[in-house]
N, C-alpha and C positions, 0 to 999 in steps of 0.2 A: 472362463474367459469369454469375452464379449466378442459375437461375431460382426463383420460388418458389411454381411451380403447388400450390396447395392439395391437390389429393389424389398429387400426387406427396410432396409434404412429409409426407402421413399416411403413406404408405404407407414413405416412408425410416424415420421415428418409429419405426413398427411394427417395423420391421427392426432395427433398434439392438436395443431393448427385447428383443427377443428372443431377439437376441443376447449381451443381458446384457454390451453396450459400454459398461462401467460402470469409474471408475478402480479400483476394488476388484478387478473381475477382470481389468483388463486386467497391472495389479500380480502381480497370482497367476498369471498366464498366463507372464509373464516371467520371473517368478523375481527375487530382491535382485539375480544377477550381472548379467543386463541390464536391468533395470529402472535401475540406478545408472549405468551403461556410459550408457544411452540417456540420464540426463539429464547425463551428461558430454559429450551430443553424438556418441557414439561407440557406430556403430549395429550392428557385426557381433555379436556377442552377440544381440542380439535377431531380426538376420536369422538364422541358426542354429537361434534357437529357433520360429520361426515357419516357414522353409521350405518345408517337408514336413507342416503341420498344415493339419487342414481344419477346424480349429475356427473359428466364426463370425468369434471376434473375435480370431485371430491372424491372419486374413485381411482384416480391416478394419486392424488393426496395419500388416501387411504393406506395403497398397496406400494407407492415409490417414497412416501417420505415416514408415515408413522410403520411402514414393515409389519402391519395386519395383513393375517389371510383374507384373500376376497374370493368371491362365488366367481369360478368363472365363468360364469352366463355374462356377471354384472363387466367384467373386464373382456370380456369379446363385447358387450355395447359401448365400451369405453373404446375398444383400440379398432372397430368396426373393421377395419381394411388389413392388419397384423393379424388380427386373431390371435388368439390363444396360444396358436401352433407355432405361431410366428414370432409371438415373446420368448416361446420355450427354445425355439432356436436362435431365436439371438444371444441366447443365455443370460436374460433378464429378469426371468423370472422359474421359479421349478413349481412342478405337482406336490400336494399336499392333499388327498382325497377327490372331494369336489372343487379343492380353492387353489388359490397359486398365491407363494410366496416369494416377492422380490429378493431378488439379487444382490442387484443394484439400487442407489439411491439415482432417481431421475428428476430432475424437477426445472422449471421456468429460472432462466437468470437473465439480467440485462442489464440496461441503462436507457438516459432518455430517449435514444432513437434505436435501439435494438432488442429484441427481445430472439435469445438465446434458448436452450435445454443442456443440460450439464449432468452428466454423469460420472458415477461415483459410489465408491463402496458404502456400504450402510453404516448409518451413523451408530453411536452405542444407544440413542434414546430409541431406534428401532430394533436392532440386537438384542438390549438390555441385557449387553457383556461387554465388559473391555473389550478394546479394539485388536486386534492381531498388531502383529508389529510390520507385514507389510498394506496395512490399511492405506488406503487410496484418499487423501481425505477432498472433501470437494470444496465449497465457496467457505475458507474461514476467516476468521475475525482479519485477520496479516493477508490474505490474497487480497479481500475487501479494501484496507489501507490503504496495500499495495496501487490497487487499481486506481482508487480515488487520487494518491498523489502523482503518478505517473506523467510527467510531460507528454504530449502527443503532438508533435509538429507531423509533416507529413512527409515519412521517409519511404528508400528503396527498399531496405534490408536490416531485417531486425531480428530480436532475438530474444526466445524465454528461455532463461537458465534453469533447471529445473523442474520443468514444467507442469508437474502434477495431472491433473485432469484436463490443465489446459486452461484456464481459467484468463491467464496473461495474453494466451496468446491468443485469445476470442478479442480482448479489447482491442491488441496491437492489428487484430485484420480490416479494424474498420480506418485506418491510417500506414498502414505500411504493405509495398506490394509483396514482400516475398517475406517471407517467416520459418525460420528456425527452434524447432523446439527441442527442449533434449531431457532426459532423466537418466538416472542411473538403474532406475525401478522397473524390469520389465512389464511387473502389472500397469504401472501407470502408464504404459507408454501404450497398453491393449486399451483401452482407457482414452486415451489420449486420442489412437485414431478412430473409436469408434466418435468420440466428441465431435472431431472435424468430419468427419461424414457425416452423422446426424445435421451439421450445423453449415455444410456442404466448402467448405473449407478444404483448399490443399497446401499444407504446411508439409515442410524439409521435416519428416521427425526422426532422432539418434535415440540413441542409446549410448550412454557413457557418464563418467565421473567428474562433474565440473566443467572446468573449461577445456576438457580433452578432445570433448565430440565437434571442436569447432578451432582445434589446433591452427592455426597462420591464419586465422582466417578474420578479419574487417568487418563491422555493423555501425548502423547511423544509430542504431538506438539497442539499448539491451535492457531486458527489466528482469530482473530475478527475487522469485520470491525463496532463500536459500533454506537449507536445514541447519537454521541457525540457531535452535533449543541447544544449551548446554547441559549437557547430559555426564552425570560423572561414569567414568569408564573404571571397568574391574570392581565393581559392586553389583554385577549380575540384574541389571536393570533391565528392564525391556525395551531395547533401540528402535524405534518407531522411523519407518523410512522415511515418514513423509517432513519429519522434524529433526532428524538424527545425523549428522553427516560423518560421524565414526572418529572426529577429532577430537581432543583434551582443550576444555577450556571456549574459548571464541575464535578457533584455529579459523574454522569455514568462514568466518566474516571478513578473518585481516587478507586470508589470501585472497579475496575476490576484492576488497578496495586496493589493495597492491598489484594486482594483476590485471583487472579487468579493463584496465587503459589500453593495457595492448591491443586490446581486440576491438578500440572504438577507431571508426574513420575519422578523420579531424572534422574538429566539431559537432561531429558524433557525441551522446549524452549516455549513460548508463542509471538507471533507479534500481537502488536497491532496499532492504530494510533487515535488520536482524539487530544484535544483543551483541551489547562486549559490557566486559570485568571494569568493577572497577576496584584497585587494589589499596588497602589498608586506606592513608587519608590522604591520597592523590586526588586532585581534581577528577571531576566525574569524563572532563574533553581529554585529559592528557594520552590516554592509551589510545583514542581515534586519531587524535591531532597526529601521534607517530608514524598509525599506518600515513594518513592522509600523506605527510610529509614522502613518504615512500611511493607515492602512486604514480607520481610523475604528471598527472594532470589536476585539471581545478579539480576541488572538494568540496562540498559543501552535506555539512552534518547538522540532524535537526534531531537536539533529543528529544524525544515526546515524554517518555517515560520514566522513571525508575524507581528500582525495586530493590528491597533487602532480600539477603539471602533466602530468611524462612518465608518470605511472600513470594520469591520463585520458586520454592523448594513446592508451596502449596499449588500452585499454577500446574503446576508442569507433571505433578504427582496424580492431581484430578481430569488432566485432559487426557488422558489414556480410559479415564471411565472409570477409575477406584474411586473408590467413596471412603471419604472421612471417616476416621474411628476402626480403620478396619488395619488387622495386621502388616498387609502390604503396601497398605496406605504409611505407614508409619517406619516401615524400613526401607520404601522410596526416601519420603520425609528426610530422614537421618542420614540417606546416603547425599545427598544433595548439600546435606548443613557439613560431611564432614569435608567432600569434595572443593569447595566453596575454602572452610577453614584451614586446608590443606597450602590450598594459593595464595591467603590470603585477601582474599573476596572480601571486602567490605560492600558493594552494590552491585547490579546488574541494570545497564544502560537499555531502552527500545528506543532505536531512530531509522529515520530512513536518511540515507547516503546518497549523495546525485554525483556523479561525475561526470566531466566535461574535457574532452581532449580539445586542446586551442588548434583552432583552424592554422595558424601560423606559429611562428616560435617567437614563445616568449615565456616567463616566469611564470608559473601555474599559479592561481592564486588558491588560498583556504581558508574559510568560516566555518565555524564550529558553534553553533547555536542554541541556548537553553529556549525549548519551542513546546516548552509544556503549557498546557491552559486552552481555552477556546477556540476554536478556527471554522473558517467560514465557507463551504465548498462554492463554486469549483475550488481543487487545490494545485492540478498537472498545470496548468495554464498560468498558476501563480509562480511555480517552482519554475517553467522554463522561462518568464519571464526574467525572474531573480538571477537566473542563468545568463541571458542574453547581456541583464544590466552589467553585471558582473564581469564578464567579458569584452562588453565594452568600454568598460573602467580601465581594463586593465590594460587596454591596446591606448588611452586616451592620454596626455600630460593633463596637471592641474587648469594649466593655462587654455589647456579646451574645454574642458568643465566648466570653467569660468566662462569661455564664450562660447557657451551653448546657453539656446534660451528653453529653459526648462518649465512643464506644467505640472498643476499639484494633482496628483490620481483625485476621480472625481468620489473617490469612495473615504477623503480624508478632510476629518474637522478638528481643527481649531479648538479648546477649551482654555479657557479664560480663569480660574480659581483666584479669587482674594477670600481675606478671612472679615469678617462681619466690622463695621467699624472702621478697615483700617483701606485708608485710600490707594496704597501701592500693590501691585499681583501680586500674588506667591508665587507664584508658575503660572507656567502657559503647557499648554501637552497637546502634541498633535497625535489623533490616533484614528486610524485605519478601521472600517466596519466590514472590512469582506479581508477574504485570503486568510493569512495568520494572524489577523487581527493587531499587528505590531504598533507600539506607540513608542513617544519620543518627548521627555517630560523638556521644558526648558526653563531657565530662569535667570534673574539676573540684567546686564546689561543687555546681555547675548538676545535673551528671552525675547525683550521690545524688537531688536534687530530683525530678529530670525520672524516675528510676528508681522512685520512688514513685508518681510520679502515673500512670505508665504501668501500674505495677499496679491501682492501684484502678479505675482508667478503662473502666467497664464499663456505663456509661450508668445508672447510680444517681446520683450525685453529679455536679451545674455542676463546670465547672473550675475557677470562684472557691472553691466553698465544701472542694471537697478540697487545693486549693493554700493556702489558708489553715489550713487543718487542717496539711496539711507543714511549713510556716512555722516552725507555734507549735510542732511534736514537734523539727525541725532547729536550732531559733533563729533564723533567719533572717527577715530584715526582711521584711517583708507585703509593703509596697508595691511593693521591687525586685524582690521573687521573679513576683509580678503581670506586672510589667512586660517581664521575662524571658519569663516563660511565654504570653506572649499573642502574642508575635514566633513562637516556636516552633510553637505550639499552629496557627497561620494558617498555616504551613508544614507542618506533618503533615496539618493537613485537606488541603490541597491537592491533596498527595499519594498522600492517600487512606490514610497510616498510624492517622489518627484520623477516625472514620465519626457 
């Protein structure tokens, strides 16, 4: 257990900082060859380039991320002000002769304006053993997503569901005043506060089961990264806390989009992301669209992924640290394909989930979106705007739509496609170069139409009064072109092609 003596915590701080344990340099220290090697898991490349250095933070590399023993002469010149003595009592590190062997994994985490330290149990490429099953895990692939697609407006009171090492609620402090973390894991939660002391943070942190540690209780914002691996039960698998959440099937994802409304203030937003079933040859939306429809507030579903049975059964078999070809490898494998054929599993979905309780009363709206393919960061900023638009649709009649004068986001062009020879367009396709990258093919009468009003659309002119203007230059009927254009026009806002 990690201690989190106060002046031992300034004194680790101080050390870092000094050391300039920053992802920036621990980057430049490594070099592209093992910096990529390492995040392929594959640690010699960076054991080579570390070895023989006495630089602060190829020594912290050394000893908190590849889990070599180091001389501790060379790690009392790394931690100068902790010392040795001081590691050992924070429970970071133990004796091993003359060397000390980490604990913990420590290491530099950020973003553009912050740079973090994040602690966390050892990974299996410094172990090199499978992970225990109450392993702590620290920044992975899904906290990373998580973080990137996150809306961050700037609220009172927020919330990490689950919070693991903390990873959510390091981002949520540089926009929300008070913070909520909870896990059910009591390691993680030892974990957790020595994170926010390191990183001098004072977070509400619980201990509890979902949305228990935070019963009756309101937030402007919740992100939750859940334990939402589906894991088959009574095949004696190894249930991993930090991915495990002890239900059959995608139990932990339907109750948190069915539940998690309650606990938003109006117009409060919830992010989440995890995996749901998709059974025999049901649409890949139909099982979310259900919860959605149950949540009671807006939805908004973005699948990014999906996976057949035996390509999650492989996923999910190797992230514990088994290796391929090997016995246990192969009766995880098998428990997965039977669990899967049990339910009738034809797919497994990965999206993230946003929800939106409406400031006022009115019909919740829900989109269910296939959001596989490219996208362009930022992405919380794209998402809560998608939110804002959306909610303002749905408070709007047509006929305000109509008299609003709408601009084209400046990040949307125009393409023009005819075929060689032939003097009239095939299409026109408006498409977006930042965010989701979304397009929008046109063609037809409609095509000319919608090509006009996309150029004048610069926030001078309603859309009624330049689509009537089009109307009368094209010939075309007023009313149908209207009619047209208001389905469209509620779709590009949405979008965010029209601002």
């Amino acid at each position: 257990m990690l201690d989190t003596d106060p002046s031992l915590i300034a004194a680790l701080r101080a050390d870092l900082a000094a050391a300039d344990y920053s992802v920036t340099r621990v980057l430049d220290l490594l070099g592209p060859v093992a910096a990529n090697a390492l995040a392929r898991e594959q640690v010699i490349p960076a054991e080579r380039v570390t070895r023989e250095s006495t630089d602060p933070a190829a020594v912290l590399v050394r000893l908190f991320t590849l889990g070599d023993p180091v001389d501790q002469a060379r790690v009392e010149a790394a931690l100068p002000r902790l010392g040795a003595a001081g590691a050992l009592r924070l429970g970071l590190v133990r004796a091993e002769g003359d060397a000390l062997l980490a604990l913990v994994d420590l290491r530099p985490y950020g973003d553009d304006e912050h740079t973090w330290w994040i602690a966390s149990d050892l990974s299996e490429l410094a172990t090199r053993a499978p992970l225990p099953v109450d392993h702590v895990l620290g920044v992975g692939g899904a906290s990373a997503t998580l973080a990137a697609w996150t809306p961050r407006p700037r609220v009172r009171r927020a919330l990490d569901l689950g919070t693991g090492c903390g990873v959510q609620a390091l981002h949520l402090s540089t926009h929300a005043e008070e913070i909520v973390a909870t896990d059910i894991s009591e390691r993680a939660l030892n974990i957790v506060r020595f994170n926010a002391a390191l990183n001098e943070q004072d977070w509400d942190i619980r201990q509890g089961s979902m949305l228990e540690p935070v019963a009756g209780e309101r937030f402007s914002l919740i992100v939750s990264n859940p334990p939402f691996v589906i894991t088959p039960r009574d095949h004696g698998l190894p249930t991993y806390e930090y991915r495990d959440g002890g239900q059959s099937g995608d139990a932990v994802v339907e109750h948190l989009v069915t539940h998690l409304g309650e606990h938003l203030e109006p117009g409060g937003i919830a992010q989440i992301i995890g995996n749901w079933e998709v059974v025999g040859d049901a649409a890949w939306g139909e099982r979310v669209a259900d919860w959605a429809a149950r949540a009671g507030v807006d939805v908004l579903v973005l699948m990014r992924e999906m996976q057949d049975p035996a390509q999650y059964a492989e996923t999910w078999a190797r992230d514990g640290g088994q290796q391929s070809g090997t016995g246990e490898f192969a009766r995880m494998y098998a428990a997965w394909l039977d669990d899967f054929a049990a339910r009738g599993v034809s797919g497994i979905a990965f999206g993230l989930i946003t929800l939106h309780r409406p400031a006022d009363e009115r019909t919740p709206w829900i989109e269910i979106r296939d959001a596989r393919g490219p996208v362009r960061p930022p992405l919380g900023p794209v998402l809560l705007a998608q939110v804002e638009a959306r909610d303002w649709l749905a408070r709007h009649t047509d006929q305000e739509v109509l008299d609003t004068a709408w601009t084209v986001a400046p990040d949307v062009t125009l393409v023009q496609v005819s075929r060689p020879g032939e003097p009239d367009l095939s299409y026109l396709e408006l498409r977006q170069s930042e965010g989701l990258q979304q397009s929008d093919l046109l063609s037809g009468d409609f095509g000319t139409a919608a090509a006009a009003y996309i150029g004048v659309a610069d926030g001078e002119l309603t859309a009624r009064q330049a689509i009537v203007a089009i109307a009368a230059l094209l010939d075309r009927d007023q009313a149908v072109l209207l009619d047209d254009f208001t389905i469209r026009i509620r779709q590009w806002v949405a979008d965010g092609i029209l601002r």
